[in-house]
C-alpha positions as CSV (number, residue, x, y, z in Angstrom):
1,X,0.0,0.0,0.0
2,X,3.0,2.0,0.6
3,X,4.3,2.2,-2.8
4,X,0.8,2.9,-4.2
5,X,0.2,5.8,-1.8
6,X,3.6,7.1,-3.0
7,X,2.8,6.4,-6.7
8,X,-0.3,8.6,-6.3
9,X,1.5,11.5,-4.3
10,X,4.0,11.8,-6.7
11,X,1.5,11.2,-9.9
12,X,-1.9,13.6,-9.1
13,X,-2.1,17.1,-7.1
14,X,-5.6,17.8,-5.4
15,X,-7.2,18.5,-8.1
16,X,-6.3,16.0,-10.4
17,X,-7.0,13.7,-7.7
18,X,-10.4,14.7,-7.6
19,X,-11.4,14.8,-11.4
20,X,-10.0,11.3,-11.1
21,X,-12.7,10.3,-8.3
22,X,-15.5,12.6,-9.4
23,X,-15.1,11.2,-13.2
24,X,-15.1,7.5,-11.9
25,X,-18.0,8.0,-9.9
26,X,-19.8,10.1,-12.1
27,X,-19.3,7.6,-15.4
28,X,-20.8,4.7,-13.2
29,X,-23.3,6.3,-11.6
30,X,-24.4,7.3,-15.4
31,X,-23.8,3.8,-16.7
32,X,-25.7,2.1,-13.9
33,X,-28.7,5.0,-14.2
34,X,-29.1,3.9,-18.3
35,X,-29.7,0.3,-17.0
36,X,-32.6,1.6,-14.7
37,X,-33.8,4.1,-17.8
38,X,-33.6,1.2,-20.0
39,X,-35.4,-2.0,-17.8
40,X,-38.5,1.0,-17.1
41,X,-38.7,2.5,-21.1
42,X,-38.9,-1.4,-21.9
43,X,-41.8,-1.6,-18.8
44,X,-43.7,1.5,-19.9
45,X,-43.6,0.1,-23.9
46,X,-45.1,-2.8,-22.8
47,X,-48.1,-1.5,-21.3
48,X,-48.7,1.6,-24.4
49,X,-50.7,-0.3,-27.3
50,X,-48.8,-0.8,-30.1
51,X,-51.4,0.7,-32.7
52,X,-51.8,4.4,-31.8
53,X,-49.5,7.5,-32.2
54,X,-48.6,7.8,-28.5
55,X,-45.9,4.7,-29.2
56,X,-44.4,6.0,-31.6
57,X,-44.0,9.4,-30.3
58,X,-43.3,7.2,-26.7
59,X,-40.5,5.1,-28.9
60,X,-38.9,8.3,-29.7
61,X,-38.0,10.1,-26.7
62,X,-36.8,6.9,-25.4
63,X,-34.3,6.5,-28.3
64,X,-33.5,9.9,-27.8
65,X,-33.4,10.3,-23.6
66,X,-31.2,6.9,-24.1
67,X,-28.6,8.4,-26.7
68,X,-28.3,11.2,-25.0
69,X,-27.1,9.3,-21.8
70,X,-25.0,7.4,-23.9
71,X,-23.3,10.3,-25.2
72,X,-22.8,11.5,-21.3
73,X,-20.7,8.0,-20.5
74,X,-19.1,9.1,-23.6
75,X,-18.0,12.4,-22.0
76,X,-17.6,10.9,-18.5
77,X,-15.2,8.0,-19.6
78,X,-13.2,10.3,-22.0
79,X,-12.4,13.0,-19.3
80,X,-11.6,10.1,-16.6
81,X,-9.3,8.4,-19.4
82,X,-7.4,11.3,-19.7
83,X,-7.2,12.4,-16.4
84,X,-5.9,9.4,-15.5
85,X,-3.4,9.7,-18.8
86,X,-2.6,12.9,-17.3
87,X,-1.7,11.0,-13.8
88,X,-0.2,8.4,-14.7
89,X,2.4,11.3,-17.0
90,X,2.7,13.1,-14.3
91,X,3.9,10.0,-12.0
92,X,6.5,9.0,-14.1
93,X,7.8,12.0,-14.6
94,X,8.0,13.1,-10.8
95,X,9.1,9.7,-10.0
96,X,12.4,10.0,-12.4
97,X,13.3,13.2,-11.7
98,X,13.1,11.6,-7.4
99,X,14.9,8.5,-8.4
100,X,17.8,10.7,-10.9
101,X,18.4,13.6,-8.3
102,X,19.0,11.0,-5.2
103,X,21.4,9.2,-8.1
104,X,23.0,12.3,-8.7
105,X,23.2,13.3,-4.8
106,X,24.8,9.7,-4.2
107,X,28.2,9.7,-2.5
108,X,31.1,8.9,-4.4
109,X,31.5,5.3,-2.5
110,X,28.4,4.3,-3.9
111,X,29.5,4.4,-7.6
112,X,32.6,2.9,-6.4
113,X,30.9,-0.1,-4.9
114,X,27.6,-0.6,-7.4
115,X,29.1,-1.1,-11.0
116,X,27.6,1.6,-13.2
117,X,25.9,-1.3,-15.1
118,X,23.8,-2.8,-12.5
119,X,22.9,1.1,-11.9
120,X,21.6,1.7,-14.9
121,X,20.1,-1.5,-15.1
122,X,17.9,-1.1,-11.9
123,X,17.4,2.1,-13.1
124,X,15.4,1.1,-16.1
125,X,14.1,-1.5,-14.8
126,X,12.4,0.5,-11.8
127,X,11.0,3.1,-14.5
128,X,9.7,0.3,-16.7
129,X,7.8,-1.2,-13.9
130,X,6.5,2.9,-13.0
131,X,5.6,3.4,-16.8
132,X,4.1,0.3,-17.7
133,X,2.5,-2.0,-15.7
134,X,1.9,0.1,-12.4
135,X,-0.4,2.4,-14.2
136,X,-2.4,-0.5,-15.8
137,X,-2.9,-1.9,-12.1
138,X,-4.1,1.4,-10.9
139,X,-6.9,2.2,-13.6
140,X,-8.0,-1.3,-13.0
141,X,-8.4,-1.1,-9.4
142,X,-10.5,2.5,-10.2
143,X,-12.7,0.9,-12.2
């Protein structure tokens, strides 16, 4: 929990924290309300004969109430995805600068000790692990 807590510090100020939240809990509260719209448009069809005007007119501002929530999970999930694009940017890049500047600050015995090749090579491999699967983990876990 540690390392997440430090991946979001380091990845999302307060307020991209809370377009994060807000957008996640706005797209599924949308996406669960257009199951509810649709199970009682699909109960109120059932009971309007099929033969006068009033279904038709009944069909239509169903089709269009229901797009039109369709196109809001639209919004919703495109300003969570790239909210979270923004986060998971701004992560890596905090995060490399942290890990680069404590490199830089090392004492001299350290170089002498560590061969610059496992360096580097833990280097990348700890930046990999920030830039591609971490993030994946995270978005999951917001769903």
């Amino acid at each position: 929990m540690r390392v997440y807590w430090y991946y979001m510090r380091a990845g999302a100020g307060p307020l991209l924290l809370l377009t994060i939240i807000l957008s996640a809990i706005v797209s599924q509260t949308i996406t669960s309300y257009s199951d509810i719209y649709v199970s009682q448009w699909t109960k109120n069809e059932t009971n309007i004969n099929a033969t006068t005007d009033g279904f038709i007119v009944s069909q239509m501002n169903g089709i269009i109430i229901y797009s039109s929530i369709i196109i809001l999970i639209f919004v919703a999930l495109v300003v969570r995805c790239l909210a979270f694009f923004r986060f998971a940017v701004n992560a890596s890049t905090n995060l490399h600068n942290t890990i680069f500047s404590r490199l830089m600050t090392a004492p001299i015995a350290f170089f002498d000790i560590n061969p610059i090749g496992r360096i580097l090579n833990r280097f990348t491999k700890d930046l990999v692990i920030v830039d591609e699967p971490l993030p994946g983990c995270v978005f999951e876990i917001s769903l």
